[in-house]
C-alpha positions in Angstrom: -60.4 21.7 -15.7 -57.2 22.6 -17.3 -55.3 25.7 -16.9 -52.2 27.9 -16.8 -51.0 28.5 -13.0 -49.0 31.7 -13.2 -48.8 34.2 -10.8 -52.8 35.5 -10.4 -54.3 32.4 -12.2 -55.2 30.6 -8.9 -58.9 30.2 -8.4 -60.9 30.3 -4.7 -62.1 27.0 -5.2 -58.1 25.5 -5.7 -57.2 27.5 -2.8 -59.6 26.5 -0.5 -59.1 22.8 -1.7 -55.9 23.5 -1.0 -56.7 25.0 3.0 -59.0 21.5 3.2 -56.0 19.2 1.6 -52.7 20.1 2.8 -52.9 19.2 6.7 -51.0 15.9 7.1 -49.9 15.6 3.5 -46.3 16.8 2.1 -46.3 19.2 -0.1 -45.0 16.8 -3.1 -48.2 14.6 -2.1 -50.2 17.9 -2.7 -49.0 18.8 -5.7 -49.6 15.3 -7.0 -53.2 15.4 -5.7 -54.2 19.0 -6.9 -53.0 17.9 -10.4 -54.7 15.1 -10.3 -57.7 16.4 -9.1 -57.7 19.9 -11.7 -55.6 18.2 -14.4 -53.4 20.9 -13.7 -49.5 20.4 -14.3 -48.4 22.8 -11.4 -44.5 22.0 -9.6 -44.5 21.2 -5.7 -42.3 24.5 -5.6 -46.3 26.9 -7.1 -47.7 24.6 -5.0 -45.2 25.8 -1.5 -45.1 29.1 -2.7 -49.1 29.5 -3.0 -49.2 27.6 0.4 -47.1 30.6 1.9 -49.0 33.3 0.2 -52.3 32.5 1.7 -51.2 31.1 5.2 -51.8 26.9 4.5 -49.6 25.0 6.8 -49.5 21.2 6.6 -48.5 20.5 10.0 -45.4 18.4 7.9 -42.0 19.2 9.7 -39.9 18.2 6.2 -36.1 18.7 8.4 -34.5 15.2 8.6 -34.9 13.6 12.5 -32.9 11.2 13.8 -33.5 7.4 13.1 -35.7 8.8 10.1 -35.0 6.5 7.7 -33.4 7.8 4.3 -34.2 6.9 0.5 -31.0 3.8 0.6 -33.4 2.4 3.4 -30.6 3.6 6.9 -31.3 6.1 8.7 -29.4 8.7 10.7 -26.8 7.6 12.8 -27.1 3.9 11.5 -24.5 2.3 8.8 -24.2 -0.7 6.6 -23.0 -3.7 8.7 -19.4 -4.2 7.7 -18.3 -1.2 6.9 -17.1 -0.3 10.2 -14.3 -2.4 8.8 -12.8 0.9 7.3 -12.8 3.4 10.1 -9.6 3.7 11.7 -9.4 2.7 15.9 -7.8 4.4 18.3 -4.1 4.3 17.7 -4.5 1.9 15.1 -2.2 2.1 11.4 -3.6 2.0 8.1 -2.5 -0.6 6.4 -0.2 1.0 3.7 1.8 2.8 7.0 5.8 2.0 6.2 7.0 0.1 9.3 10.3 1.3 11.2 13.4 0.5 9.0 11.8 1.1 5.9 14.3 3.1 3.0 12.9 5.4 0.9 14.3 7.9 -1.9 13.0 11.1 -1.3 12.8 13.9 -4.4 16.7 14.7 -3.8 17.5 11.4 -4.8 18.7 10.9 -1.0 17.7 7.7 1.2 15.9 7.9 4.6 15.2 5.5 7.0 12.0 5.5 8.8 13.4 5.4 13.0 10.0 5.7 14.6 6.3 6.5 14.7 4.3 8.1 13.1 6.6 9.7 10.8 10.2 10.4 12.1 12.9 9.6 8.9 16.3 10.4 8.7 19.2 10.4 6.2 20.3 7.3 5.6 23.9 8.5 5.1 23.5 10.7 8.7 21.9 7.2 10.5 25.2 5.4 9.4 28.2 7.8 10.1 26.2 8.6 13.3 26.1 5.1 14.5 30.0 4.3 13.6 31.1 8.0 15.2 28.3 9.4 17.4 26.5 12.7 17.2 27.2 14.8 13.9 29.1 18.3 15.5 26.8 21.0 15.7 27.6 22.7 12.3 28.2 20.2 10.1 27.0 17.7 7.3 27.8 14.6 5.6 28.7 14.7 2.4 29.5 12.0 -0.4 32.9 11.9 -0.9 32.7 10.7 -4.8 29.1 12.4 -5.2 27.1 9.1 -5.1 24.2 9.2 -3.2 23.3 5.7 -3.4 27.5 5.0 -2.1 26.6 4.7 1.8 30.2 3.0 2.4 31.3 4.5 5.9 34.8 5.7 3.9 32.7 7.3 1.2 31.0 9.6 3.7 33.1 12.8 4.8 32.1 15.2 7.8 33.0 18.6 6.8 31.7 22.2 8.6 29.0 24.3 6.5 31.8 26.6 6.2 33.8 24.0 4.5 31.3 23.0 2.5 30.3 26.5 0.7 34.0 27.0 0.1 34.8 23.4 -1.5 31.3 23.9 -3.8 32.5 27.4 -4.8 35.8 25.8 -5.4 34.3 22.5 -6.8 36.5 20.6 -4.2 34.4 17.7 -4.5 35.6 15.2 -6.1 34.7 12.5 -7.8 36.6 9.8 -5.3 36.8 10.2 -1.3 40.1 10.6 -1.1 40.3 13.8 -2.8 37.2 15.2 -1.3 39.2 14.6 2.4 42.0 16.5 0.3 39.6 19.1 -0.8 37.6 19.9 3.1 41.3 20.0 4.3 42.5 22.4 1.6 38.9 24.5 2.6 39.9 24.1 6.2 43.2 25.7 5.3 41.6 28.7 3.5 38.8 29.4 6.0 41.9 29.8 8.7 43.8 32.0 6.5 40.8 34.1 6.0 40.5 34.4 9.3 44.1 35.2 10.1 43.7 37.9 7.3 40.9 39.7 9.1 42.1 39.6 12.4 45.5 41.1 11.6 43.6 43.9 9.6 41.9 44.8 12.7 45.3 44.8 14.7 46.7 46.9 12.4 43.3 49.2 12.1 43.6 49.6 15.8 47.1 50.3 16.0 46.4 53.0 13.4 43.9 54.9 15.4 46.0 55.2 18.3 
């Protein structure tokens, strides 16, 4: 018996096969059956949604249970044998971590050099004037003195104040040797003083005015 299955087209005799069938089957298993059985071409989602209209349960809890076994053939909670071979352990590295010592370029064009774990880096050119001359002074950098950043020579790296430093870029002080760049963070040195010379004898002399 062939026919159209649309919204009213269900007959009392497919229903009440349906009430007789569906215990203990999944609804896919239903679907399959009914069609067989009415040469019908109804989808398992008619068939669920006719189930639901008229109150037929299965009994067929379809939510996935653990140790149910899934269509590659494991089931929950179990895994291929071998592949534990890619999780990460407990404080364990992946294998493309950089060990300590490692140099890298970063997007500046400066080097660091990994000092610890997991990721502490530094400036290369701060790791070596640090280690010939101690601490860099609170306030300052290290700059190139001939504006090579690959020229980590411990005379080709000049410690100058921030305050140094904005006047000798604004003066272009920086040179292209070391020399002059020592030349050029002295003559900033000289200018920041005078500066502040200037402002504190205009606040002498503002004072002296108002009284």
């Amino acid at each position: 018996m062939g026919c159209n299955h649309g919204k009213n087209s269900w007959t009392d005799v497919q229903i009440s096969w349906l009430r007789a069938n569906a215990p203990g089957l999944s609804v896919a298993e239903i679907a399959r059956r009914f069609n067989r059985r009415f040469r019908a071409g109804v989808s398992v989602g008619a068939v669920r949604q006719r189930m639901y209209a008229n109150n037929i349960r299965n009994g067929v809890d379809a939510r996935f249970k653990s140790g149910r076994v899934t269509p590659n053939g494991i089931a929950k909670g179990q895994y291929y044998a071998g592949c534990e071979r890619g999780w990460f352990k407990k404080r364990r590295m992946p294998h493309n971590t950089l060990a300590v010592g490692t140099v890298v370029k970063d997007t500046l064009g400066y080097l660091k050099i990994k000092i610890g774990e997991p990721k502490e880096w530094v400036h290369l050119h701060h790791a070596i004037w640090e280690y010939l001359n101690g601490p860099v002074p609170e306030g300052c950098v290290i700059v190139f003195g001939d504006q090579d950043r690959m020229n980590l020579s411990p005379s080709n790296l000049v410690c100058v104040s921030r305050g140094q430093l904005a006047v000798m870029n604004r003066k272009k002080y920086i040179y292209g040797a070391a020399e002059l760049t020592r030349v050029g963070a002295a003559l900033a040195g000289v200018r920041i003083a005078a500066s502040a010379g200037r402002k504190k004898l205009k606040k002498l002399n503002h004072k002296k005015g108002a009284g």
